[in-house]
C-alpha positions in Angstrom: -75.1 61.8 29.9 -71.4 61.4 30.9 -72.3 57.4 32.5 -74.5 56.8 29.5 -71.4 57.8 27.3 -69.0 55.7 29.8 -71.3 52.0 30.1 -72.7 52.5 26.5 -71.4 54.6 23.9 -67.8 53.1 25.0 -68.2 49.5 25.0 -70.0 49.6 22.0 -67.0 51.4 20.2 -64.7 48.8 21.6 -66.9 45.7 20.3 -67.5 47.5 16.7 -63.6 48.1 16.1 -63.1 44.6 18.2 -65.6 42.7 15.6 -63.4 45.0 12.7 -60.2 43.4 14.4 -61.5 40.1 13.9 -61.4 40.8 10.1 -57.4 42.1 10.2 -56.3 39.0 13.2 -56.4 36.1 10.7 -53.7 38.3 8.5 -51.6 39.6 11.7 -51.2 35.8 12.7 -49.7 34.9 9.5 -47.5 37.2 9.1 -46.5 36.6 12.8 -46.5 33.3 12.1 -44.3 33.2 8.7 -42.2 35.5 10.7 -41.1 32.9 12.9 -41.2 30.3 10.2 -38.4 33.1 8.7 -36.5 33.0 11.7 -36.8 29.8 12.6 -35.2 28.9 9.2 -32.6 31.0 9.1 -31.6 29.8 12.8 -31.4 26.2 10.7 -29.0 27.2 8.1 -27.1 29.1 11.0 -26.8 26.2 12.8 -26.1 23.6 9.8 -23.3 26.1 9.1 -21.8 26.0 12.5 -22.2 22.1 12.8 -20.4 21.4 9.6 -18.2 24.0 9.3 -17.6 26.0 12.1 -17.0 23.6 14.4 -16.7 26.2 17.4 -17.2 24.6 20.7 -21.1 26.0 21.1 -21.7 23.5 18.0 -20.7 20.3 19.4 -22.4 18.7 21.6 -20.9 14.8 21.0 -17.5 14.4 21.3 -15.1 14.0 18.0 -15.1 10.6 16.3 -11.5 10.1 16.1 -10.2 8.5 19.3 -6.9 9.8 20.8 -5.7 6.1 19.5 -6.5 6.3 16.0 -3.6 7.0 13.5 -5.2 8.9 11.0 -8.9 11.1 10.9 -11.9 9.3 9.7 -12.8 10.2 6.0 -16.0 12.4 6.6 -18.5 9.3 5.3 -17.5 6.9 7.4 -18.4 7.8 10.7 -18.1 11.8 11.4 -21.1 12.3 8.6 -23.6 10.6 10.9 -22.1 12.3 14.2 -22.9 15.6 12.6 -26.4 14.0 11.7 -26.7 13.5 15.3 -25.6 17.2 16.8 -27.8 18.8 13.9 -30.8 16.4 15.0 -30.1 17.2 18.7 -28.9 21.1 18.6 -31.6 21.5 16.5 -34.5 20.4 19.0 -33.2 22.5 21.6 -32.7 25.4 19.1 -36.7 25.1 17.8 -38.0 24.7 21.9 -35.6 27.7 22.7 -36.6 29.8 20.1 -40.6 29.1 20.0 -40.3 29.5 23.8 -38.5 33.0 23.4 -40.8 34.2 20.8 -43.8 33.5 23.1 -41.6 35.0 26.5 -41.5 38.3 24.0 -45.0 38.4 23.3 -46.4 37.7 27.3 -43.6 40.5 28.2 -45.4 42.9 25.8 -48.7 42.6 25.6 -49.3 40.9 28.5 -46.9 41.2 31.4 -46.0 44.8 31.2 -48.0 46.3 27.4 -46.9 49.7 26.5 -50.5 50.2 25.4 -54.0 49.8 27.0 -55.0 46.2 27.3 -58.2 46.7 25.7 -55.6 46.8 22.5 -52.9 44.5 24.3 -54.5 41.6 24.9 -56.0 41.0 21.3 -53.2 41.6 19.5 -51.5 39.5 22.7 -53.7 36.7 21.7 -53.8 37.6 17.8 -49.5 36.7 17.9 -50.0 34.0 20.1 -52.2 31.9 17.5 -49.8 33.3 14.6 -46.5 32.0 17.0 -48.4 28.5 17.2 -49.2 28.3 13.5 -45.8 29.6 12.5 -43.8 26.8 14.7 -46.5 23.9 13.6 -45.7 25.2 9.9 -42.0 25.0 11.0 -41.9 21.4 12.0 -42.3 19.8 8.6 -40.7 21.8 6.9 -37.4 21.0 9.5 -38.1 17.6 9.5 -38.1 17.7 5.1 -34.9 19.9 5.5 -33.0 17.2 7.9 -34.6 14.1 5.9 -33.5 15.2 2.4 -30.1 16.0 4.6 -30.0 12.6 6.0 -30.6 10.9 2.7 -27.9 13.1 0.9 -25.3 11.8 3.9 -26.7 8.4 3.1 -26.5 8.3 -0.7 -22.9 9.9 -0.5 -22.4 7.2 2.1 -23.0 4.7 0.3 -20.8 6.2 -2.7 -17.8 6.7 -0.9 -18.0 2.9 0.8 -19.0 1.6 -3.3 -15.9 3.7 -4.0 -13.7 2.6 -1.3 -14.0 -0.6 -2.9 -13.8 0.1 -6.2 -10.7 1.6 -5.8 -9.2 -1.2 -4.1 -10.4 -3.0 -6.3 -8.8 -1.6 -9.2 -5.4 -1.7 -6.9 -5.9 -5.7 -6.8 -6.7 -5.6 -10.7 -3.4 -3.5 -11.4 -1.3 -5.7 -9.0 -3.1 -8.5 -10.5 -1.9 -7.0 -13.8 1.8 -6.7 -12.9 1.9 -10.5 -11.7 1.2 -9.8 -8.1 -2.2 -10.9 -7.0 -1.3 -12.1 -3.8 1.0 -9.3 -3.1 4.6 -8.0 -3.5 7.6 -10.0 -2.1 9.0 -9.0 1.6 12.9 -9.2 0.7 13.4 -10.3 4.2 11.0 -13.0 5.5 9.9 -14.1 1.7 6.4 -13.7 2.4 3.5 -12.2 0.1 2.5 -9.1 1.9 -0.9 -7.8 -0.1 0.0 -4.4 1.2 2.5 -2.7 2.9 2.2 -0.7 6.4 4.1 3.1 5.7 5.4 5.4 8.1 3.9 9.1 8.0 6.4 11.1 5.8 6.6 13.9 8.7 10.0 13.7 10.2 8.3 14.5 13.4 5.4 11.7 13.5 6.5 8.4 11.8 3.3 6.9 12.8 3.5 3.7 11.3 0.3 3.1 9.4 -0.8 -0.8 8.5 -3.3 -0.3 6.0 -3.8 2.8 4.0 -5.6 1.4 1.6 -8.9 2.9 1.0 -11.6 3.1 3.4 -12.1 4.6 6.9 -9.5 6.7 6.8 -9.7 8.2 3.5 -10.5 7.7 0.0 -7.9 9.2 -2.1 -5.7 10.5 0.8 -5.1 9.8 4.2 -4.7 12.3 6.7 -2.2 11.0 9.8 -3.3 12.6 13.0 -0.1 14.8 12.4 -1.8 16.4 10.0 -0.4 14.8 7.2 -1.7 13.6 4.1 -0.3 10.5 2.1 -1.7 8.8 -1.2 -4.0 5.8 -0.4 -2.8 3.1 -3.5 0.4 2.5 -5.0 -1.6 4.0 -8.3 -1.3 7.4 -6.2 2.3 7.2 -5.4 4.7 9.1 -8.3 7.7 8.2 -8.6 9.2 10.7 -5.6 6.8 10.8 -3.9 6.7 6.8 -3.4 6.6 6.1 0.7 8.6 3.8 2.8 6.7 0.2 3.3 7.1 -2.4 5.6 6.0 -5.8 5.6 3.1 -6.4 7.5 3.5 -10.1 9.1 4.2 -10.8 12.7 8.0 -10.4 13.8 9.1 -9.0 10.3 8.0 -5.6 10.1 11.7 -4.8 7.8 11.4 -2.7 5.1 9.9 -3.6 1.8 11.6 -2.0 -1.2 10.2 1.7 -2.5 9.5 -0.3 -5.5 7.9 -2.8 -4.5 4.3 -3.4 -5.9 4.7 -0.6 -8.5 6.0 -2.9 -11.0 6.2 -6.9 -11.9 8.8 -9.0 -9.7 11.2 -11.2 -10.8 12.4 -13.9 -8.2 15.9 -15.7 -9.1 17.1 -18.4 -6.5 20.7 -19.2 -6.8 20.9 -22.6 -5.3 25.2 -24.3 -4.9 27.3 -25.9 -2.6 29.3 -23.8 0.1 32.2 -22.3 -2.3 30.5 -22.6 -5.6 31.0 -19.1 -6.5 27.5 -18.0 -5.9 27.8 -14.6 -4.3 30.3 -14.3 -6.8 28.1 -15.1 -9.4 25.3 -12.7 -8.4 27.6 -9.2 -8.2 29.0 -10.4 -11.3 25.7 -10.1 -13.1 24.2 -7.0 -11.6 28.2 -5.4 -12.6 27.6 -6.8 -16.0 23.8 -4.9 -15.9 25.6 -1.9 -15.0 28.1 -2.2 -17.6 25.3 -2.8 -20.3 23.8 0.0 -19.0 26.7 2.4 -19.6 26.8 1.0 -23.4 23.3 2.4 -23.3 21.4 -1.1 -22.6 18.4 -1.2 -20.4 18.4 0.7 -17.3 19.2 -0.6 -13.9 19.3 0.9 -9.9 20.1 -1.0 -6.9 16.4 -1.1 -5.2 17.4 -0.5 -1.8 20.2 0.6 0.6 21.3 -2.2 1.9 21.4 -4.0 -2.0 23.5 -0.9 -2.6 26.1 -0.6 0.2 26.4 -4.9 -0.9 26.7 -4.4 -4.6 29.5 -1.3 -3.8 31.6 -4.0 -1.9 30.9 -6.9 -3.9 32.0 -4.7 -7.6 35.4 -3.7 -5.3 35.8 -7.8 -4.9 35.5 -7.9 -8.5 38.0 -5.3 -10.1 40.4 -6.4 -7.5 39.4 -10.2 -8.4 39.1 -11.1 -5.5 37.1 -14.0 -3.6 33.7 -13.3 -1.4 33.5 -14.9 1.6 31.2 -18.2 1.8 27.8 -17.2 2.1 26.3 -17.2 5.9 23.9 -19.6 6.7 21.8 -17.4 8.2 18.4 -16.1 6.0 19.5 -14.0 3.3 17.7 -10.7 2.5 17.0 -10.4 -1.2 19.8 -8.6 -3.3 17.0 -6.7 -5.7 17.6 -4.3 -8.5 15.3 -2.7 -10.9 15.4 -3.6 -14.4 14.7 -1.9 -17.7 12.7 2.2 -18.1 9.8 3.5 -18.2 6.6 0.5 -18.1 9.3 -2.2 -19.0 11.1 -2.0 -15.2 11.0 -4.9 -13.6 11.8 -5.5 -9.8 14.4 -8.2 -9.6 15.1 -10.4 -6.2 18.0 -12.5 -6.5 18.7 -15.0 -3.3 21.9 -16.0 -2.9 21.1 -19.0 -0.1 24.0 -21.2 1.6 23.7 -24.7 0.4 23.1 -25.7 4.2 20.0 -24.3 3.6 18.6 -26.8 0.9 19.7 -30.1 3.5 16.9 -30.8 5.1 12.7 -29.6 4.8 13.1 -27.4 8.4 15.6 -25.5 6.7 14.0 -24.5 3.1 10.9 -24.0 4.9 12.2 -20.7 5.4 13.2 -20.2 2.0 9.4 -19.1 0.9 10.8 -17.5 -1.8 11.2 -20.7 -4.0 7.7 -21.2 -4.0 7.2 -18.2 -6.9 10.5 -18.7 -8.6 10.0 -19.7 -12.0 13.6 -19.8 -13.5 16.6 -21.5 -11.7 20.4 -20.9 -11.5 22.5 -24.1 -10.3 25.8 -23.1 -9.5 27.9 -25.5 -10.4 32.0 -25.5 -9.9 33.7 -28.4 -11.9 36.7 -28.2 -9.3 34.2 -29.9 -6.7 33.4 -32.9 -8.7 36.1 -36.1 -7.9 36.7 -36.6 -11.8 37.9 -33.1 -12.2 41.1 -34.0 -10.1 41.0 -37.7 -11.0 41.3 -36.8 -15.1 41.7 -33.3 -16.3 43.7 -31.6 -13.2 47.0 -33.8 -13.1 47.6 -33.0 -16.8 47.8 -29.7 -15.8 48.9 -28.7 -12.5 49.1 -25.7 -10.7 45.2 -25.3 -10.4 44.8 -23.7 -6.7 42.6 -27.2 -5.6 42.0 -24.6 -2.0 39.3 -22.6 -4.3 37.1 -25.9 -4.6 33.8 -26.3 -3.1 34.1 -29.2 -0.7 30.1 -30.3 -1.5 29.5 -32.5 -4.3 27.3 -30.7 -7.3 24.7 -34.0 -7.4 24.6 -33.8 -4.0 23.5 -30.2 -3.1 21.3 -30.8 -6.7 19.3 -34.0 -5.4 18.8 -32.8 -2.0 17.8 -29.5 -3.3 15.4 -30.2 -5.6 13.6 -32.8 -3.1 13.3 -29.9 -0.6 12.5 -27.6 -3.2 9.4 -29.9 -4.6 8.3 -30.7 -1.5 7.0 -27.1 -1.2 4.5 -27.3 -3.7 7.3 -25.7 -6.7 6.1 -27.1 -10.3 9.9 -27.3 -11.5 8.3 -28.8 -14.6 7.2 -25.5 -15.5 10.4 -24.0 -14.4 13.7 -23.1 -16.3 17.2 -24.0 -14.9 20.1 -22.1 -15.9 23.1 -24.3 -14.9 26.3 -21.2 -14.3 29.7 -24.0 -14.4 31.7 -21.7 -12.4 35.2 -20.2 -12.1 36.1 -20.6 -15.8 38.7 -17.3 -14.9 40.5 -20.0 -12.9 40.7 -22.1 -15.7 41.7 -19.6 -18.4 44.7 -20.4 -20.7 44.1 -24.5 -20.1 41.9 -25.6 -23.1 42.0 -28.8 -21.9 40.2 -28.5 -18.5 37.1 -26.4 -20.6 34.7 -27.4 -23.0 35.7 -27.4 -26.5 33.1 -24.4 -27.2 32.7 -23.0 -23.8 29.9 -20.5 -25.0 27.8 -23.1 -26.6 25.5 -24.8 -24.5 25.3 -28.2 -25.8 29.2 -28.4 -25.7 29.1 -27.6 -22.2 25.8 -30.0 -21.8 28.6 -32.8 -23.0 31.6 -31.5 -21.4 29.7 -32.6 -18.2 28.5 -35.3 -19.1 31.7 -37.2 -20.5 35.3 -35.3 -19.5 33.0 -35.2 -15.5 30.8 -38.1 -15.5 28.1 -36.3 -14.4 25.4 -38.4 -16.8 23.1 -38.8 -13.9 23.6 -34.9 -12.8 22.3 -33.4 -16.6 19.5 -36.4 -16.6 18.0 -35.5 -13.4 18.0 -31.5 -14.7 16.3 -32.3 -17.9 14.1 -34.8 -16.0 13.3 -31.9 -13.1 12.9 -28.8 -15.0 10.5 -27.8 -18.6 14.0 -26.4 -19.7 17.6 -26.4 -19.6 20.7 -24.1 -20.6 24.5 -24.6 -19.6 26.8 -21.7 -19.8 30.3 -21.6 -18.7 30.7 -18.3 -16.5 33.9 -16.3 -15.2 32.6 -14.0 -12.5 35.8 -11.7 -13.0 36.2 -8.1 -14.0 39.2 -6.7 -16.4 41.2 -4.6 -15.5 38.9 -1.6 -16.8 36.4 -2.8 -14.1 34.0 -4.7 -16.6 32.7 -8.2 -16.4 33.6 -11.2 -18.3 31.5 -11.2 -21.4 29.9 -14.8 -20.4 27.9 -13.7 -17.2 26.0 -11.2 -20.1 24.9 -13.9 -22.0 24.2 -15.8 -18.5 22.2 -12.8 -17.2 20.4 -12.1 -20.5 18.9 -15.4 -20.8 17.7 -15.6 -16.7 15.8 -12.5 -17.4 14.1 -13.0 -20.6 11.0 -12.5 -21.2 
């Protein structure tokens, strides 16, 4: 009875509860198999996580995007976006083998390696998780691959956004510059050329990585981020008034600094073009004195631009109170004596060039003078002790007039040769103005006879030239040259309460009109 019970009774059991198992299996392997679908997802978020924000070393596997030469980190779209694409496509391969594999090693261990139970029981079940492991991690696949696919279309769509952004926004900067009367760029004060934008130094007084183009893109959208750490606005729209960096122009063997100003408001170019002793230099710290002065009687607001204006225009006013003479002008390239002009959206960024009159003699030597080229008003210069007839008629009625002080260069001279130069460079002078400045009136004070009759009215001083100097052909050629013409008699003096001559204010007001 005991083998009948043992070969018969037994194995029938087993195949009764083993056909009953069959029933219960299909719902063991789901659940095993959503189990690991559970896990396996979870492991995904972990590792998306630790890929785009964790950032510990276990999570990278492709080295940074930001070479040890690069200035500034990549903006997150252009470049490190697909990198983390990449880890996430790679970790997580190795994470779904690893895990799948695991899951299995766990299952062999237990049920059939070393079971804890009898593997009559054990190896069904064994079997049952096995088919449930293989239908969890063939459920898994898709739904990873939808999970990294609607990932890799979100990267690309934002992508895309930031690039169409990128150049919106510099497109808007071109508008705005555009707007303010630079669309090729602002004005280096030092080599004359357009720079489009500047290059700016980190603000960190540790890093001063020079930077050439912020602009947006690459290396940000809004903000840069310098590899110091530091962040700096992208656009001139982004700079406030403190917070306005340091540029630099951008063109080979210049690299001087541009003025905090530049490019943030329209510019205002003002050649002054005069023989050697004309009173040019003169001329020019007379009228930003005479801004100041205006300024003080609560008239439009105006700053030096830049150090270097600043520490000039603090010797120059000195030369004035004491009225004193400035030394000729140097030969050598001048750097623009700028000052900002007016409040609030009426500033204006003014350049005025005082040039030696060398400079205008021949082609080679304006060539340098760029600056020319985007002048649209004039100032001539002109000292009535340099012309012959000066000496010959008016001077020995009155003598004692200091004939050292006279330019040695004759006015039509430096005028003919200048303007010859000057064309040749593409300048419309026809659409230009020319404010002609007869100089060193002060000099002249207290001898009626040597001035014009009205010496603030510029047809008086139009005829003055004309007749008492001879210089017919001089004014012909001006209004023949230029779309218009004004004379004005100028004394680039200060009183003794440090203010300027009242003439160089009526000078200066009608250069920067409009």
């Amino acid at each position: 009875m005991a083998e009948i019970l043992t070969f018969i009774v037994i194995p029938a059991v087993y195949l009764v509860l083993l056909v009953l198992y069959l029933f219960v299996a299909p719902l063991i392997a789901v659940l095993r198999g959503a189990a690991l679908v559970s896990e396996l997802l979870w492991r995904y978020v972990q590792l998306l996580h630790g890929v785009l924000r964790l950032r510990t070393p276990e999570f990278v596997t492709i080295p940074p995007y930001r070479p040890a030469d690069e200035l500034a980190h990549r903006n997150y779209f252009f470049g490190p976006a697909v990198r983390d694409l990449r880890q996430l496509l790679t970790q997580g391969r190795q994470l779904y083998v690893r895990s799948v594999r695991e899951s299995y090693r766990r299952v062999t261990d237990h049920q059939f390696t070393a079971p804890t139970t009898h593997r009559a029981v054990s190896i069904p079940y064994g079997v049952t998780l096995w088919l449930g492991l293989g239908l969890g991690a063939a459920v898994t696949v898709p739904l990873w691959c939808a999970l990294f696919a609607a990932q890799a279309l979100a990267v690309g769509l934002l992508t895309a956004g930031a690039r169409l952004l990128a150049l919106a926004l510099r497109g808007t900067d071109r508008a705005v510059m555009g707007l303010r009367g630079l669309p090729r760029g602002m004005l280096c004060p030092s080599c004359f050329e357009r720079v489009p934008h500047p290059a700016y130094d980190c603000p960190s007084a540790t890093c001063r990585r020079r930077h050439a183009d912020i602009r947006p893109g690459t290396f940000g959208l809004f903000r840069r981020r310098c590899a110091c750490g530091r962040r700096m606005p992208t656009l001139l729209l982004f700079m406030s008034r403190d917070a306005r960096l340091g540029g630099h122009c951008v063109h080979e063997n210049c690299g001087k600094p541009m003025n905090p100003d530049a490019g943030h408001m329209p510019e205002v170019i003002l050649p002054l073009v005069g023989g050697r002793a004309a009173g040019k230099t003169q001329l020019m710290a007379a009228m930003v004195k005479s801004l100041q002065d205006a300024a003080a009687d609560g008239g439009r607001g105006v700053r030096l631009a830049d150090p270097e204006s600043t520490a000039n225009q603090r010797v120059l006013n000195e030369v004035l109170e004491i009225q004193g003479h400035t030394r000729p002008t140097q030969k050598t390239l001048p750097r623009a004596h700028s000052f900002v002009l007016g409040d609030g959206r009426a500033e204006r960024l003014v350049h005025v060039f005082d040039t030696a009159g060398e400079r205008f003699v021949s082609r080679e030597e304006t060539d340098a003078l760029r600056y020319v080229r985007e002048a649209r008003t004039f100032v001539f210069v002109l000292d009535p002790m340099a012309v012959d007839a000066f000496w010959t008629h008016l001077a020995p009625e009155h003598p004692g007039v200091d004939r050292t002080l006279a330019s040695t260069v004759d006015p039509e001279d430096v005028f003919s040769r200048s303007v010859q130069t000057v064309g040749t460079m593409g300048t419309r002078l026809g659409k230009a103005r020319l404010a002609v400045a007869v100089s060193k009136r002060d000099l002249l004070a207290g001898r009626p006879a040597l001035l014009p009759d009205r010496p603030d009215d510029s047809d008086a001083t139009r005829e003055w030239l004309r007749e008492r100097l001879g210089l017919r052909n001089l004014v012909k050629a001006m209004d023949l040259e230029f779309g218009e013409v004004r004379f004005f008699c100028t004394a680039a003096v200060a009183d003794e309460r440090g203010r300027v001559d009242p003439s160089v204010a009526v000078f200066v007001d009608w250069c920067l009109r409009g």
